[in-house]
Backbone as JSON Lines, residues from 0, in Angstrom:
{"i":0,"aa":"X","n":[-13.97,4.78,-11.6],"ca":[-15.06,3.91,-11.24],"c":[-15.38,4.06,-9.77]}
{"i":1,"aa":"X","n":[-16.61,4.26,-9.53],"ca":[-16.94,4.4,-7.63],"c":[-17.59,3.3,-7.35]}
{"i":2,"aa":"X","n":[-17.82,2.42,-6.57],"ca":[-18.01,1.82,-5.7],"c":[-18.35,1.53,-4.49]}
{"i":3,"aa":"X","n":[-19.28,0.77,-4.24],"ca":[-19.65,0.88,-2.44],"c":[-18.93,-0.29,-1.94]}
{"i":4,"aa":"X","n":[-18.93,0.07,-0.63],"ca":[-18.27,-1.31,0.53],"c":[-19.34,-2.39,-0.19]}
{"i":5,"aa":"X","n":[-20.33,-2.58,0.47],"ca":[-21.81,-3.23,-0.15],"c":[-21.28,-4.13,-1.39]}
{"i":6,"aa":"X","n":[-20.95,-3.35,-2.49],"ca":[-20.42,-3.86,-3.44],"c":[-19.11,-5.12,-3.66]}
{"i":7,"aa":"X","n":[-18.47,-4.46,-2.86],"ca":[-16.92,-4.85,-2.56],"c":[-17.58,-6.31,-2.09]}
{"i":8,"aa":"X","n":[-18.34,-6.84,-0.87],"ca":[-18.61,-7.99,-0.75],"c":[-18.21,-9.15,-1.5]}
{"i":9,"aa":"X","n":[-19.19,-8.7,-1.99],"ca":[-19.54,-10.1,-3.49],"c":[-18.49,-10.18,-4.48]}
{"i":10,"aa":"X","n":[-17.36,-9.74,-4.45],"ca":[-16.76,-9.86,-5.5],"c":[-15.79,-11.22,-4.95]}
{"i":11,"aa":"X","n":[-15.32,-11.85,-5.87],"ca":[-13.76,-13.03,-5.3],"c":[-12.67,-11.99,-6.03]}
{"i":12,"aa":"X","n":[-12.24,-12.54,-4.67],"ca":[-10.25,-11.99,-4.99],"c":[-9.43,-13.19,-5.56]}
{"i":13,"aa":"X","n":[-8.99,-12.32,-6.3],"ca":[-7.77,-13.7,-7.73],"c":[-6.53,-13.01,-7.34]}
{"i":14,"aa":"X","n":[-5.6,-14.05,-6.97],"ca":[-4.17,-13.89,-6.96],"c":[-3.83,-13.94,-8.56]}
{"i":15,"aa":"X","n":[-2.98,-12.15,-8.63],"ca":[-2.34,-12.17,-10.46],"c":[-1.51,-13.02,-10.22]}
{"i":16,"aa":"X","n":[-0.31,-13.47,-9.25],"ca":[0.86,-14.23,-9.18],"c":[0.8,-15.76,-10.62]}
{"i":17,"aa":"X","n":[-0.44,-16.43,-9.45],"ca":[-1.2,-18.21,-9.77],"c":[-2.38,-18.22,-10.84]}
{"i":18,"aa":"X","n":[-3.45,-17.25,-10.44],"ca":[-4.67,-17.27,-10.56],"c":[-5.41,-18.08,-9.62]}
{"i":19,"aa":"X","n":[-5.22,-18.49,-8.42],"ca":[-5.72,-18.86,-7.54],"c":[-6.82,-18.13,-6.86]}
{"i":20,"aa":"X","n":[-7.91,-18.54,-6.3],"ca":[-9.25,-17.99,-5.94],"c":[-9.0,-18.11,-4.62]}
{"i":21,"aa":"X","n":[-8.86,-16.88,-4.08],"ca":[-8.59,-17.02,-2.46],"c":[-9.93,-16.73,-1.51]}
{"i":22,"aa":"X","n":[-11.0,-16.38,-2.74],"ca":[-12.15,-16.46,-1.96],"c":[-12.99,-14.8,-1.92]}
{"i":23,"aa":"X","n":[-14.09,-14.75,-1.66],"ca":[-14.72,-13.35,-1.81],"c":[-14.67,-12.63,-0.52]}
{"i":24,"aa":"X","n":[-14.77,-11.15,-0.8],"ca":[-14.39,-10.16,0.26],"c":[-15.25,-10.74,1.56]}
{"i":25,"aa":"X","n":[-14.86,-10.66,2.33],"ca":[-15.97,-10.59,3.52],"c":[-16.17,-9.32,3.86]}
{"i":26,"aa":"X","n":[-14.98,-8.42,4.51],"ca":[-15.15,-7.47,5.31],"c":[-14.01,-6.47,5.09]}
{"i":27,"aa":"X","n":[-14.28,-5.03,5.29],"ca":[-13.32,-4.19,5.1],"c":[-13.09,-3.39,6.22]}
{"i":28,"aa":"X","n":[-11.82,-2.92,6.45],"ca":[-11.2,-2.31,7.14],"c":[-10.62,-0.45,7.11]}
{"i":29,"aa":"X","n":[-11.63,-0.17,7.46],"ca":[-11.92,1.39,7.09],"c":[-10.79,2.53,8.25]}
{"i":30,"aa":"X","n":[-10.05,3.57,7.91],"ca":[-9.46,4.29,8.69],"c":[-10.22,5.45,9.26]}
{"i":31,"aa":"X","n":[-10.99,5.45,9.73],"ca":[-12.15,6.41,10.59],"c":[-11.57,8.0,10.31]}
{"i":32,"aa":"X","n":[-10.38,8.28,10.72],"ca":[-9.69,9.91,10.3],"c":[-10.01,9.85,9.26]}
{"i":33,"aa":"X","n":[-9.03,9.18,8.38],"ca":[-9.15,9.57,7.03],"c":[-10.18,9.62,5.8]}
{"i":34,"aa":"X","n":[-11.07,8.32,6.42],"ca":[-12.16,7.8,5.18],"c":[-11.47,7.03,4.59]}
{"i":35,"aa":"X","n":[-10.23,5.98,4.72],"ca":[-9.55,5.41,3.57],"c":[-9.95,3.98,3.93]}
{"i":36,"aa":"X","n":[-9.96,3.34,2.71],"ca":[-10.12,1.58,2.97],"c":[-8.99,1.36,3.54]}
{"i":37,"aa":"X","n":[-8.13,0.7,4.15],"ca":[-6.71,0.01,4.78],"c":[-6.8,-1.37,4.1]}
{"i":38,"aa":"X","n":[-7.86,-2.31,4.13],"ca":[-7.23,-3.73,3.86],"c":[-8.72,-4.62,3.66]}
{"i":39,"aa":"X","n":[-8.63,-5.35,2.58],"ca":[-9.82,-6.47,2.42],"c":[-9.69,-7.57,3.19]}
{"i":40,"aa":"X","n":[-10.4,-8.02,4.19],"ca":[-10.42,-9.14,4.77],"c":[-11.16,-10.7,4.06]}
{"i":41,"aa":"X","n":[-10.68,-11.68,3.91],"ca":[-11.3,-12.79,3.92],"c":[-11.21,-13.64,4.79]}
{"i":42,"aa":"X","n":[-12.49,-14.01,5.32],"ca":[-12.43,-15.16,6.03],"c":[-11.64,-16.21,5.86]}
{"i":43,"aa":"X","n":[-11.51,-17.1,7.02],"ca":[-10.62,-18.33,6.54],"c":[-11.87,-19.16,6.85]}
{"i":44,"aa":"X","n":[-11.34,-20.77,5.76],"ca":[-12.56,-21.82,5.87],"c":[-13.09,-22.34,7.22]}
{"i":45,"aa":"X","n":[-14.03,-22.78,7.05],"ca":[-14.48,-23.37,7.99],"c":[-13.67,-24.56,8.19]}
{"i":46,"aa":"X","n":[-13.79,-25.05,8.93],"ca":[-12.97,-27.16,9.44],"c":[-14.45,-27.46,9.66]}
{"i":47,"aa":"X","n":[-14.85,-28.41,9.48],"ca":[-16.08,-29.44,9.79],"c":[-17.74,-28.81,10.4]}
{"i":48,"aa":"X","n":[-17.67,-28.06,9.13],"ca":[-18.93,-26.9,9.34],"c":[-19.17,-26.2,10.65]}
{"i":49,"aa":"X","n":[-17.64,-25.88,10.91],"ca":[-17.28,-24.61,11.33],"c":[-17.27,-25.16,13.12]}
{"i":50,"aa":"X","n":[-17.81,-26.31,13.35],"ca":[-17.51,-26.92,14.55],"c":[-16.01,-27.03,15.32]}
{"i":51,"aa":"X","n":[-15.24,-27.35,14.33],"ca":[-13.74,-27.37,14.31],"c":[-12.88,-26.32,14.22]}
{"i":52,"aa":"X","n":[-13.87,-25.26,14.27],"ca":[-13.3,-23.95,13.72],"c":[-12.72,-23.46,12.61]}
{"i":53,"aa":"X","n":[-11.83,-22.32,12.46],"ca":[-11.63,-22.32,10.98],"c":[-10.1,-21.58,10.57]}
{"i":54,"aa":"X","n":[-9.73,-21.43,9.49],"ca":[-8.59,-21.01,9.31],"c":[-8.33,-19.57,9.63]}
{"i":55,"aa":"X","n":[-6.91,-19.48,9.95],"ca":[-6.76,-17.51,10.02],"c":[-7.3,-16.78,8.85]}
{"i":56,"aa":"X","n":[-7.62,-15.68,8.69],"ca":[-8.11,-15.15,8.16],"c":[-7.23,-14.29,6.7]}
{"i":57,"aa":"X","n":[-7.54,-13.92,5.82],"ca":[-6.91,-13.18,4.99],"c":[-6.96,-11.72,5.13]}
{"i":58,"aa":"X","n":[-5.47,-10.81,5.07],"ca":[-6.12,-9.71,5.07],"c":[-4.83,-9.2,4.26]}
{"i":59,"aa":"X","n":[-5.82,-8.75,3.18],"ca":[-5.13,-8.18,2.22],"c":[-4.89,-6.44,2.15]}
{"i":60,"aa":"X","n":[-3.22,-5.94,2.02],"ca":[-3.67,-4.39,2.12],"c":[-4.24,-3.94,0.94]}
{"i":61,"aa":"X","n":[-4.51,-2.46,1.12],"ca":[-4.99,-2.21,-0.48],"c":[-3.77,-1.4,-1.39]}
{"i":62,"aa":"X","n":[-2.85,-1.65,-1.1],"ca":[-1.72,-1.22,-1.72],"c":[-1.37,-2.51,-2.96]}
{"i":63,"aa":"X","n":[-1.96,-3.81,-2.03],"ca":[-2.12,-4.95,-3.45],"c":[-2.5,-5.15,-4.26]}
{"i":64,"aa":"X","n":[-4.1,-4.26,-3.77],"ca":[-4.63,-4.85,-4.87],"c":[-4.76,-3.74,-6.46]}
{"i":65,"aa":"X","n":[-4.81,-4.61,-7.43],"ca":[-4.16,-3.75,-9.11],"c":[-5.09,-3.57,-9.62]}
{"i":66,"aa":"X","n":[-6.41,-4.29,-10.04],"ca":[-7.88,-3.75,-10.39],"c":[-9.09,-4.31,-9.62]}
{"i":67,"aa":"X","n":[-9.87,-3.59,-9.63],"ca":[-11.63,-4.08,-9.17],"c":[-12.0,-4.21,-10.14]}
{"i":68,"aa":"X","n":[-12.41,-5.33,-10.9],"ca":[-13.74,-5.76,-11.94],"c":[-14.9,-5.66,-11.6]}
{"i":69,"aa":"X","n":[-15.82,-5.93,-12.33],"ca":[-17.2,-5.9,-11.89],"c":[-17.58,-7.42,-11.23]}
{"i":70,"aa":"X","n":[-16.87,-8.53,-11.7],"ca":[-16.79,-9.56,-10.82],"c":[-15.76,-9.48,-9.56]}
{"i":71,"aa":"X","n":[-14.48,-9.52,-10.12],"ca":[-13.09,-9.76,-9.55],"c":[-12.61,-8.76,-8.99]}
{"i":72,"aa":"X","n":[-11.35,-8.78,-8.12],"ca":[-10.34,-7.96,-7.42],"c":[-9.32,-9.01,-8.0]}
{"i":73,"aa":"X","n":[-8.6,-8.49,-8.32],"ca":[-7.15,-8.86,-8.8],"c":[-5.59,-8.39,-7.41]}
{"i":74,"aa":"X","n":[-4.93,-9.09,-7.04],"ca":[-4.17,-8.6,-5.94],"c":[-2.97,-8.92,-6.49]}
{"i":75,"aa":"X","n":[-2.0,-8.35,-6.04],"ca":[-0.4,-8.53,-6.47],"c":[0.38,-9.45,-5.36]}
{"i":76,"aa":"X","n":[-0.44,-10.13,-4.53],"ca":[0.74,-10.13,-3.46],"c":[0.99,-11.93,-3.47]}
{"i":77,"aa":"X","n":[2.06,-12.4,-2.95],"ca":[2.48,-13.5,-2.77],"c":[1.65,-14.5,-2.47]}
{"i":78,"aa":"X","n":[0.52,-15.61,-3.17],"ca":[-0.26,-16.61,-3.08],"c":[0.0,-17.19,-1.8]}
{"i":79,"aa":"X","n":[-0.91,-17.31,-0.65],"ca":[-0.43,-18.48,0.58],"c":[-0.14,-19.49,0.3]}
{"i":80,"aa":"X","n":[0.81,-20.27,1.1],"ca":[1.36,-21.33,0.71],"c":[0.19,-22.82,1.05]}
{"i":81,"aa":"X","n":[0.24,-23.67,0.78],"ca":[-0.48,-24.84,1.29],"c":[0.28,-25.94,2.14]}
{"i":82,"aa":"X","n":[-0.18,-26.03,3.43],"ca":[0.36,-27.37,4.03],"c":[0.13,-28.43,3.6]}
{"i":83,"aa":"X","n":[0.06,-29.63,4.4],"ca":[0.48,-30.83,4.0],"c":[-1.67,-31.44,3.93]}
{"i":84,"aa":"X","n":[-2.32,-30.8,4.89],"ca":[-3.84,-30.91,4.83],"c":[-4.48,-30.25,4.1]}
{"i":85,"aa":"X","n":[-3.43,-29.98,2.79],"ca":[-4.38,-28.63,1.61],"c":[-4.69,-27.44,2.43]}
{"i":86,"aa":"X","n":[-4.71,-27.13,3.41],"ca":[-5.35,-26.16,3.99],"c":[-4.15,-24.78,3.89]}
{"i":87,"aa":"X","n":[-4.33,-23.49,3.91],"ca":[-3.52,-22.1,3.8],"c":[-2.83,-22.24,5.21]}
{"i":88,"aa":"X","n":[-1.27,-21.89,4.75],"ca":[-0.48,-21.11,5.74],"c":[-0.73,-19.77,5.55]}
{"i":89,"aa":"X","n":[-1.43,-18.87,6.33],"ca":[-1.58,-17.79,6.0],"c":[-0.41,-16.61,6.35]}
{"i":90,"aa":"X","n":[0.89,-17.08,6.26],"ca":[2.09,-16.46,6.03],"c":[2.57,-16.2,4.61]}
{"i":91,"aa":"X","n":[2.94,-14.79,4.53],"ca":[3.03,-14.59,3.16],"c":[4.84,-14.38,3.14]}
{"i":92,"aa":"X","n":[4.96,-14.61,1.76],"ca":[6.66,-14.42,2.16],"c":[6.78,-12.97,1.26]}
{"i":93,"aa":"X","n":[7.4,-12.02,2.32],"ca":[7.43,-10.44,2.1],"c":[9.23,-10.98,1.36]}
């Protein structure tokens, strides 16, 4: 299956672990030598329409992730944990 970056956008990434929705691609991380993707980024939320700023960011390698759907990305890796304000620790436990 081929694919554009373009594409990659719009899709949401699902943790296989939970099934948890960690949210849709924002941005990718390209290796200029090689031509290779390195890692899907997602934004972190906004705090108080974004006045408050917002959470660290997600960045997933692509060694995680197990399929691209035509909606979904499916990832293998350890779900972030949640603090005590619902909000992501964006520490993953390796």
């Amino acid at each position: 299956m081929h694919c554009r970056i373009s594409e990659l956008r719009d899709k949401q990434v699902i943790c296989a672990q939970n099934g948890m929705a960690l949210g849709p691609v924002c941005d990718v991380e390209v290796d200029t030598c090689s031509g290779q993707i390195c890692s899907l980024v997602i934004f972190g939320r906004c705090h108080g329409l974004g006045i408050f700023g917002r959470e660290d960011d997600i960045i997933i390698p692509w060694c995680e992730i197990k399929v691209i759907g035509p909606d979904t990305i499916l990832v293998g890796m350890q779900p972030p944990q949640f603090n005590r304000r619902g909000g992501f620790w964006r520490k993953f436990k390796k």
